[in-house]
ZAKETI-98585 format. One record per residue (C-alpha): chain; residue number from 1; x negated, z negated, y; residue in three letters. Coordinates in steps of 0.001 Angstrom, whole numbers, plus 500000, padded with zeros to 6 digits. Last residue first. Example, Ala and Ser with C-alpha at 12.3 -4.5 7.8 and 13.67 -1.06 7.14 Angstrom:
! residues 2
A;2;486330;492860;498940;ser
A;1;487700;492200;495500;ala
This chain:
! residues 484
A;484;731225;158932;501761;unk
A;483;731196;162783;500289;unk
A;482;730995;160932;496468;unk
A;481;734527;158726;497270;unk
A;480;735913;162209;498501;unk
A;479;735419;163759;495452;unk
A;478;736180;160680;493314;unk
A;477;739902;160944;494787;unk
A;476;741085;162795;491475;unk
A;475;740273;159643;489648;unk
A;474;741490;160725;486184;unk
A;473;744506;159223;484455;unk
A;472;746175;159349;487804;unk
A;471;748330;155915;488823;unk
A;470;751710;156839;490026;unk
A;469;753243;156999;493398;unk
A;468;757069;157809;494010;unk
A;467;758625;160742;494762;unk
A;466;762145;162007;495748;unk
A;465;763338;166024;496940;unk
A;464;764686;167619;499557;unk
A;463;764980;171073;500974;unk
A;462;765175;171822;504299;unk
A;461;764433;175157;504553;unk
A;460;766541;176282;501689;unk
A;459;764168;177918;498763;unk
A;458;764088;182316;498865;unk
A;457;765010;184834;497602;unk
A;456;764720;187988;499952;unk
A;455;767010;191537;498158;unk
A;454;769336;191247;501514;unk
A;453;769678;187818;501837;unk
A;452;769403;184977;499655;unk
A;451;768740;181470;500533;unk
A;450;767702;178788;496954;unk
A;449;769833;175739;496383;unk
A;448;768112;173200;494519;unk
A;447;770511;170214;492939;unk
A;446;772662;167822;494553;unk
A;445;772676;164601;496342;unk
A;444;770384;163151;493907;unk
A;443;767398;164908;495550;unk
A;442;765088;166302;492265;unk
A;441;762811;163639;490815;unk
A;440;759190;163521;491097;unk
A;439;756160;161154;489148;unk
A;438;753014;161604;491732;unk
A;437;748967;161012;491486;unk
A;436;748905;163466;489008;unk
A;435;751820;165865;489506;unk
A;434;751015;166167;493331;unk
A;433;747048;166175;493252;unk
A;432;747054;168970;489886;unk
A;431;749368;170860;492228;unk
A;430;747791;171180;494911;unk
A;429;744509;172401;492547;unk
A;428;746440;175085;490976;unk
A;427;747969;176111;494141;unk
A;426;745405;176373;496396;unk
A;425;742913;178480;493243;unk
A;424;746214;181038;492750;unk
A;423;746350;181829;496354;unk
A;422;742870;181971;496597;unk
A;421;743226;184761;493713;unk
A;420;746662;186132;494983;unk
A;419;744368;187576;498394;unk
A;418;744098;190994;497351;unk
A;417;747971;191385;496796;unk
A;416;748280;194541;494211;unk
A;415;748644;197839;496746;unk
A;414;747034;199948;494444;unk
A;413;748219;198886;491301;unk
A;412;750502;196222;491361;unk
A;411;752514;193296;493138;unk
A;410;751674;189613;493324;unk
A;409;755017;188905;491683;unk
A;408;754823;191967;490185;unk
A;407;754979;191074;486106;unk
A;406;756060;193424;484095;unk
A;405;755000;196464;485493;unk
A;404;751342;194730;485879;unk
A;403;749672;192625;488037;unk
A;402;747361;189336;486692;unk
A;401;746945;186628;489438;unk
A;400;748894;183895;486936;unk
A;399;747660;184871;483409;unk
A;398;749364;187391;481279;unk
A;397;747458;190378;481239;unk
A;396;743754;189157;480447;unk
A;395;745674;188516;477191;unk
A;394;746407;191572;475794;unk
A;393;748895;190144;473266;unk
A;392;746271;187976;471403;unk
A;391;749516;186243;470155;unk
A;390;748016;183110;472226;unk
A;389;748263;185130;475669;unk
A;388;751776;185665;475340;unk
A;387;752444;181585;473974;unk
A;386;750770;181044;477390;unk
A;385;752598;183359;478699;unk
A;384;756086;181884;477983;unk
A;383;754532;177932;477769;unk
A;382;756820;177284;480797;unk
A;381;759815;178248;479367;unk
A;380;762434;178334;481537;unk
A;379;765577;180404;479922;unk
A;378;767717;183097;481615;unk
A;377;764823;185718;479944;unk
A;376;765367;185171;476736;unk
A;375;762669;186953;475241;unk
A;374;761217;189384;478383;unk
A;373;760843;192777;478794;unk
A;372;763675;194001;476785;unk
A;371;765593;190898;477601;unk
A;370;765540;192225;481509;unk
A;369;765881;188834;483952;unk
A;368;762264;189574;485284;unk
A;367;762815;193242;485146;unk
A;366;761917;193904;489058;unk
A;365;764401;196644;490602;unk
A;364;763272;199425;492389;unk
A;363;763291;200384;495929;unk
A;362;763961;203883;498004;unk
A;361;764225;204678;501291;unk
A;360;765797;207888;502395;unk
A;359;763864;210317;504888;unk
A;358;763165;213120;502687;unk
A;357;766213;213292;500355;unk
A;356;765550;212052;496540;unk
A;355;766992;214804;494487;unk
A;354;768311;214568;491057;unk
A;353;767594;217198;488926;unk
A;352;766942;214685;485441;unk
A;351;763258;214913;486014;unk
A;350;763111;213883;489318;unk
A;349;763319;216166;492605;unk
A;348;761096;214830;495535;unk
A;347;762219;215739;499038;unk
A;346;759689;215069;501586;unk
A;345;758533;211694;503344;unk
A;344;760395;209786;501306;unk
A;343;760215;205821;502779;unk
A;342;759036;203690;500160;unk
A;341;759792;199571;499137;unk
A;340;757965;199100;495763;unk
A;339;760181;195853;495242;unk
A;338;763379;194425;494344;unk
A;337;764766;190900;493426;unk
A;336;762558;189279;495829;unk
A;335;761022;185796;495971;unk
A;334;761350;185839;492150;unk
A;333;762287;181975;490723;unk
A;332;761949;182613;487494;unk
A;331;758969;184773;487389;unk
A;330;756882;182705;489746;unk
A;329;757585;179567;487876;unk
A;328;756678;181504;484860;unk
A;327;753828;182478;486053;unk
A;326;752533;178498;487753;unk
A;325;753746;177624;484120;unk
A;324;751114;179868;481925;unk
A;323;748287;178993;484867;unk
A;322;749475;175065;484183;unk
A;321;748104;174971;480768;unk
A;320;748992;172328;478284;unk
A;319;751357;171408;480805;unk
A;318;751951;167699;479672;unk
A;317;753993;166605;482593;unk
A;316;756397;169689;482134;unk
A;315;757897;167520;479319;unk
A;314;760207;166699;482532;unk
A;313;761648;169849;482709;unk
A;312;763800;169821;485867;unk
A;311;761698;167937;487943;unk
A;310;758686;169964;487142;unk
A;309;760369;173030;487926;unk
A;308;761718;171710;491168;unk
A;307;757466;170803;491446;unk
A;306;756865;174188;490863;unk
A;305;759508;175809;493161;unk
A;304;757876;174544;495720;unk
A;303;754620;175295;494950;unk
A;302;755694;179078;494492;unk
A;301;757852;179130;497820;unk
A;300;754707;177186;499582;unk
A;299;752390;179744;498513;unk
A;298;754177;182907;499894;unk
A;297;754804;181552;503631;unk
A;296;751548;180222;503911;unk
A;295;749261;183076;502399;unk
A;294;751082;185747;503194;unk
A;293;752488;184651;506905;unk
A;292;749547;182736;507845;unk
A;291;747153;186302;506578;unk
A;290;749616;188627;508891;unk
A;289;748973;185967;511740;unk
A;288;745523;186254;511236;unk
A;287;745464;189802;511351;unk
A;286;747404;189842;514723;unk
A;285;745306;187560;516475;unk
A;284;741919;189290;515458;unk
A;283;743558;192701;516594;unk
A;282;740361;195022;515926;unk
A;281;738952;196780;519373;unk
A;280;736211;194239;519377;unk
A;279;734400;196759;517587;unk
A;278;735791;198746;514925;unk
A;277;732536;199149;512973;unk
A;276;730148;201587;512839;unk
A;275;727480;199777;512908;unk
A;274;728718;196038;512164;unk
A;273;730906;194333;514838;unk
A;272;733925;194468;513131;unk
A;271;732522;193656;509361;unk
A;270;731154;190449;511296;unk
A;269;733591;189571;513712;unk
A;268;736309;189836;510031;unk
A;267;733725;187969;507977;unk
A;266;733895;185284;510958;unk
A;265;737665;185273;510989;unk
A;264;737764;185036;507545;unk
A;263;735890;181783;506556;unk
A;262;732907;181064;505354;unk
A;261;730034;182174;507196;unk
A;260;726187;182183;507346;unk
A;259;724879;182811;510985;unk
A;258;723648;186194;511981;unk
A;257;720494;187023;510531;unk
A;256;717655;186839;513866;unk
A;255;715209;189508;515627;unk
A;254;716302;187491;518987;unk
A;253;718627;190582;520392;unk
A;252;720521;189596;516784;unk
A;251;720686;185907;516957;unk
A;250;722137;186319;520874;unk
A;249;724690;189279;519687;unk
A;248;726318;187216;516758;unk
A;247;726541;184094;518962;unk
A;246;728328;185896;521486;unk
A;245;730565;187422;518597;unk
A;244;731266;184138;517370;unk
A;243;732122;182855;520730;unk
A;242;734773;185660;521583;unk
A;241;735874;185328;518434;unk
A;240;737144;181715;519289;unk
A;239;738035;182358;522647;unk
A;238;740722;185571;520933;unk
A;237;741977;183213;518441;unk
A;236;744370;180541;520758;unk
A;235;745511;182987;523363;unk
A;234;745988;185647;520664;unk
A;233;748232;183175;518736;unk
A;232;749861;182025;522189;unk
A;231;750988;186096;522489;unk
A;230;752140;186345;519392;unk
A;229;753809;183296;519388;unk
A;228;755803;184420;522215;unk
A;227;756900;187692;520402;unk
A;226;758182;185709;517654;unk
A;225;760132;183821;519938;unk
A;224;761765;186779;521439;unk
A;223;763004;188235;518261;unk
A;222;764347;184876;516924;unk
A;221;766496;184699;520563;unk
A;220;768462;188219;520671;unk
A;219;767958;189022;523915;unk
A;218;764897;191945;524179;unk
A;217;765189;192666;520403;unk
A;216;768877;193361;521157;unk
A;215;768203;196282;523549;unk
A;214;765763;198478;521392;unk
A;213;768419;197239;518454;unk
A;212;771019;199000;519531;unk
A;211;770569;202800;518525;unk
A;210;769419;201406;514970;unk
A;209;773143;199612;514304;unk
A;208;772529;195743;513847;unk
A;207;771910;193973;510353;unk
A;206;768323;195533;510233;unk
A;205;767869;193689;513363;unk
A;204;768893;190279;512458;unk
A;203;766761;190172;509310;unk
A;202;763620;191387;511089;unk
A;201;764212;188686;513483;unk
A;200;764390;185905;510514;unk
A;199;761342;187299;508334;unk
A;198;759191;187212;511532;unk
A;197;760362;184006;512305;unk
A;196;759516;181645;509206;unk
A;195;756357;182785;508512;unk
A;194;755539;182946;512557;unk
A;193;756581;179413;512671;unk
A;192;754274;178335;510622;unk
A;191;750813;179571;512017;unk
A;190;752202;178644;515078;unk
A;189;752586;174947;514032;unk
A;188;749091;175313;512605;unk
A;187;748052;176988;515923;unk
A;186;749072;173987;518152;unk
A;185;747879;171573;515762;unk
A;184;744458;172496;515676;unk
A;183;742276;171207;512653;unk
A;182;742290;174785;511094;unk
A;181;740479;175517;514502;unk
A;180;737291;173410;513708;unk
A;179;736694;173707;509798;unk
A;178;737175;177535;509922;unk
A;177;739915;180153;510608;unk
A;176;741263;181293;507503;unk
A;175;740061;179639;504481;unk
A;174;740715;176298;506738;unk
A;173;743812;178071;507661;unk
A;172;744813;178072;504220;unk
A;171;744654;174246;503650;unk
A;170;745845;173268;506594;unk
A;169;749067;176021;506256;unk
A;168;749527;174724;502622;unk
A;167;749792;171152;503163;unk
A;166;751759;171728;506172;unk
A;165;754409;173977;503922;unk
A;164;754150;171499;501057;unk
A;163;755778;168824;504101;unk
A;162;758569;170983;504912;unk
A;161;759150;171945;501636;unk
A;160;759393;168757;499912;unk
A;159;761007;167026;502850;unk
A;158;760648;163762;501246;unk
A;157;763112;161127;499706;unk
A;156;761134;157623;498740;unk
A;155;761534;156473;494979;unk
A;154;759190;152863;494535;unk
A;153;756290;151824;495289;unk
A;152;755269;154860;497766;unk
A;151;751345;155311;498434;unk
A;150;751976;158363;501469;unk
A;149;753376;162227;500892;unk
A;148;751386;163356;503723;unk
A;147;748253;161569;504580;unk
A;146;747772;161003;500554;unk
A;145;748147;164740;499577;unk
A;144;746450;166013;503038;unk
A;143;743006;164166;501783;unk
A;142;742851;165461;498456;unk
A;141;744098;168970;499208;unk
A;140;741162;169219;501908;unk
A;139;738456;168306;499552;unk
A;138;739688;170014;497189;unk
A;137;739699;173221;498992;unk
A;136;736818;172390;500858;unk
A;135;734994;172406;497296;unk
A;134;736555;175640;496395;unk
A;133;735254;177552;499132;unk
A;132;732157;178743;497993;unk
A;131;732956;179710;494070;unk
A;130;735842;181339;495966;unk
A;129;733501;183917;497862;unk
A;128;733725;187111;495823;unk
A;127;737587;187342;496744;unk
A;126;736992;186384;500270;unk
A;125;733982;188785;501110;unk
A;124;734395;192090;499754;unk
A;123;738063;192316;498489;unk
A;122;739320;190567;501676;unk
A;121;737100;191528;504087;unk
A;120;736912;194990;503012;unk
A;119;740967;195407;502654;unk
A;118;741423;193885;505903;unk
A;117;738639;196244;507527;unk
A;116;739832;199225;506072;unk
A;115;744070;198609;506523;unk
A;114;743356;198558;510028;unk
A;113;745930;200419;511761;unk
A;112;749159;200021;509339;unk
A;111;747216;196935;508290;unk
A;110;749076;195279;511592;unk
A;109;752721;196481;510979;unk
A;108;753105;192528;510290;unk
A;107;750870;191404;512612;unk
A;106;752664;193706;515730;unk
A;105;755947;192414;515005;unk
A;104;756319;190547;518322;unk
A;103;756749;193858;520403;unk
A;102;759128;196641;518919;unk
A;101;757317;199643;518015;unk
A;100;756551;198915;514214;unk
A;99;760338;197048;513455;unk
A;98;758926;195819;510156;unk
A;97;760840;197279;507821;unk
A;96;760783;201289;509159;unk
A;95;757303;200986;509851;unk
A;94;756730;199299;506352;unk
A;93;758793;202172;504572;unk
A;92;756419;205014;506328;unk
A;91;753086;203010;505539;unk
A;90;754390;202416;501826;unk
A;89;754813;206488;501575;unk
A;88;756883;207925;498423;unk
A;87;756319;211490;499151;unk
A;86;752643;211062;497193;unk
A;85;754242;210286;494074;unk
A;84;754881;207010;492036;unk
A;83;757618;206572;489284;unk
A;82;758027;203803;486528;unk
A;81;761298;203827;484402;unk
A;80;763851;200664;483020;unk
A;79;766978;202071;482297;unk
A;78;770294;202494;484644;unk
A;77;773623;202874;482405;unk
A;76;775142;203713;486235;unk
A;75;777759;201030;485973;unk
A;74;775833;197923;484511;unk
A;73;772520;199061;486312;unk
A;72;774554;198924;489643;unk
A;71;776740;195604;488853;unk
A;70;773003;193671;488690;unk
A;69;771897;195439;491798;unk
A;68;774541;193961;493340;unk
A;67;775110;191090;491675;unk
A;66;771334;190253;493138;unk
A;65;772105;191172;496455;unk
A;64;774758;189403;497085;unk
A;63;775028;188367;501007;unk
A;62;773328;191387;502643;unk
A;61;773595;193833;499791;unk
A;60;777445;192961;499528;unk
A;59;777885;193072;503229;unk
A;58;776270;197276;503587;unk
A;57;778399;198302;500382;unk
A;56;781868;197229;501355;unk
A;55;783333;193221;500674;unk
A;54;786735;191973;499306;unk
A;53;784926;189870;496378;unk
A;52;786549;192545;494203;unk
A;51;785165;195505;495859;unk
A;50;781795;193949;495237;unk
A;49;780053;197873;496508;unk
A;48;777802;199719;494275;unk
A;47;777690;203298;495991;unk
A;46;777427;205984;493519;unk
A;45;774226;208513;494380;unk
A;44;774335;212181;494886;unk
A;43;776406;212159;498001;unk
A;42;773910;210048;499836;unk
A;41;775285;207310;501847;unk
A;40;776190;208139;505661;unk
A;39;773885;206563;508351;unk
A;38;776365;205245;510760;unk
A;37;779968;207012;511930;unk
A;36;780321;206738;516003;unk
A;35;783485;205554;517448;unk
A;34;783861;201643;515900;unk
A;33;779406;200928;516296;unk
A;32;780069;202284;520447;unk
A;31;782800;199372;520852;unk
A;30;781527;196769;518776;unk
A;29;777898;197475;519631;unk
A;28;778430;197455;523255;unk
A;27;780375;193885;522835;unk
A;26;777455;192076;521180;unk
A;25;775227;193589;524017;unk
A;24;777691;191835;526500;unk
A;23;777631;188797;524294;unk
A;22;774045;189214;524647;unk
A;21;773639;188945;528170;unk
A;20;775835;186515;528766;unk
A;19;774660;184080;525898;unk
A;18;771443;184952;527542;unk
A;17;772823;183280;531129;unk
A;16;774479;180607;528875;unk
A;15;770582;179567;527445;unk
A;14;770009;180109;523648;unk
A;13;770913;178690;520068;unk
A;12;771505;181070;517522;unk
A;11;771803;184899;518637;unk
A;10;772971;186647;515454;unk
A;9;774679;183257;514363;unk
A;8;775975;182174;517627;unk
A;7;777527;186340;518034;unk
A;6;779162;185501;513990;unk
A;5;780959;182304;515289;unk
A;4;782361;183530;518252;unk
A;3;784273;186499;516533;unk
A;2;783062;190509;516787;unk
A;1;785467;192772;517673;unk
């Protein structure tokens, strides 16, 4: 039956009349879960349990994933191989992932319906527009550095990631949403939350038996609040697009161009509303949420993790080319040890006979730690792909939003993140504010510990760190000095 202490942690903190509720649910499972056998592993695999910490298969993938997949290549001899085929569906895994017909995850199963549009907008208008935005991207880092991390003497402790996580959702959303509703704190917190959330309820579900979950998304607390924020998101966005459209259809019926935009949500009214177009029909809310969650969430592990970086290699200081160390960042501190999630729509025999079952889902292990890949892999070395690049070792591949088998940080091929290249330009420039204008040390009370669960990695949510102020060698504050 389960304890006390594990029903808090699936539910967290909530009202007694929930706690009621759910400890009944809690109960249900424990019962029906003891009389009727899961999903049975398939007879042609092993199963890679850590006997010898005491735990089955299902615990060791939620709490050691990495030694897991580690003790799995050890056992089976695995090698490193590539395989795509059209019975390996992305759409069927993400269903499956993301909880598709429970409410609150609608952003995240969101390109299921519109891939199109988000694909258009993104390739089409945001990737081709960074020459544009880059000047409100400085402009914005330059002003959140000094509002949030202050003019301190001497060694202050922050919260690093709290605080890189509001730089990064202001600066996103003003890529996002515009110069007026990338201002608005109600949204920004929102925006945040969602990043945080979605990941959390998703968690909690997969760790439940599937013929429960339809009742525990209704109780269990992280599932309802993400379905709250859904709805204020859509109360927030929808007035917005409702005005841009408005605006749209007056210039129009007046023989007019529409207004000039810069932002997403206008290139998203304006691919919508084109001939042929979606209509209002598109999910603005949703599709901004999805952007908060890749574009916050994603960004402020890599920054993070940067400045830890820096504070761990001091001779960091003098990157000789911060792209190089941005990718190795990223490749040492992975924010999944797996990827290429599919579902198998139909059986797909491999070359050695083995059969992959319709319905399984498959993933495959990313090589970041594999010495045939990469020299030394356990090391930090921030001039890795720099040093790659120098050796004339196809060089386009090694920089930061480059994709390849090696490198999938930002994924590959087909389904390669279109948005990595204003993710790259944020960071790049946040970063040149923080290492310039600050020295950092890591939070004497201990070093970094990262989460992990399942095959996520990622930073603790309150991590620390201390900073002081420093005098730039260049005046990185000139931009704002010439806007005045």
């Amino acid at each position: 039956m389960a304890s006390i202490a594990s029903i808090q942690h699936l539910l967290g903190n909530t009202s007694i009349f929930d706690l009621t509720v759910s400890a009944v649910v809690v109960g249900l499972i424990a019962y029906v879960y003891s009389t009727i056998s899961t999903k049975k592993p398939l007879a042609a695999f092993p199963v890679i349990a850590l006997t010898e910490k005491g735990l089955d298969a299902k615990h060791s993938w939620f709490q050691h994933s990495a030694e897991v997949i580690s003790k799995g290549l050890r056992e089976t001899n695995g090698g490193i191989f590539q395989i795509s085929h059209p019975s390996l569906s992305l759409h069927e895994a993400t269903k499956e992932f993301w909880f598709m017909d429970y409410p609150g995850f609608e952003p995240m199963v969101q390109p299921l319906h519109d891939e199109p549009l988000l694909a258009e907008v993104i390739r089409g208008k945001l990737t081709q527009s960074m020459a544009l935005m880059v000047d409100d991207l400085v402009e914005g880092v330059t002003t959140l550095t000094g509002d949030t991390f202050g003019k301190p003497a001497d060694w202050s402790m922050v919260p690093l990631k709290a605080d890189l996580r509001d730089v990064v959702a202001r600066i996103s959303s003003r890529a996002f949403l515009g110069k007026t509703l990338c201002r608005n704190k109600e949204w920004l917190q929102i925006a945040k939350d969602y990043a945080v959330d979605t990941f959390m309820a998703a968690q909690r579900l997969r760790m439940l038996p599937p013929f429960i979950r339809p009742i525990a998304h209704r109780v269990v607390p992280v599932c309802r609040r993400i379905q709250t924020q859904y709805r204020d998101a859509r109360r927030i966005i929808t007035p917005e697009v409702v005005r841009r459209v408005a605006r749209t259809r007056q210039l129009l019926a007046e023989g007019k161009k529409s207004d000039k935009t810069a932002d997403m949500i206008g290139w998203m009214v304006e691919t919508a509303m084109k001939p042929g177009g979606v209509g209002m029909d598109f999910d603005f809310a949703a599709a901004q949420l999805l952007l908060s969650v890749a574009g916050i969430h994603n960004t402020t592990e890599l920054l993070t993790y940067a400045i830890l970086d820096i504070c761990s290699h001091p001779y960091l200081y003098k990157l000789r080319l911060l792209d190089s160390f941005l990718k190795e960042s990223h490749r040492f501190h992975p924010q999944g040890i797996a990827n290429m999630f599919r579902r198998v729509t139909s059986d797909i025999r491999l070359e050695n006979a083995t059969i992959l079952p319709a319905g399984s889902t498959v993933m495959f292990e990313t090589v970041y730690d594999n010495p045939q890949v990469y020299e030394h892999p356990e090391k930090f070395d921030g001039a890795r792909f720099l040093k790659l690049r120098d050796a004339g070792k196809q060089e386009s591949k090694w920089q930061l939003v480059s994709t390849s088998k090696e490198h999938t940080g930002f994924g590959n091929g087909k389904y390669a993140c279109p948005g990595r290249f204003l993710a790259a330009a944020e960071l790049k420039i946040a970063l040149a504010h923080l290492i310039m204008k600050y020295d950092w040390r890591h939070d004497p009370a201990g070093p970094p510990v990262s989460i992990r669960h399942e095959e996520i990695n990622l930073s603790l949510p309150g991590l620390k760190a201390m900073c002081r102020r420093r005098e730039p060698e260049i005046d990185l504050d000139v931009y704002l000095k010439d806007e005045a």
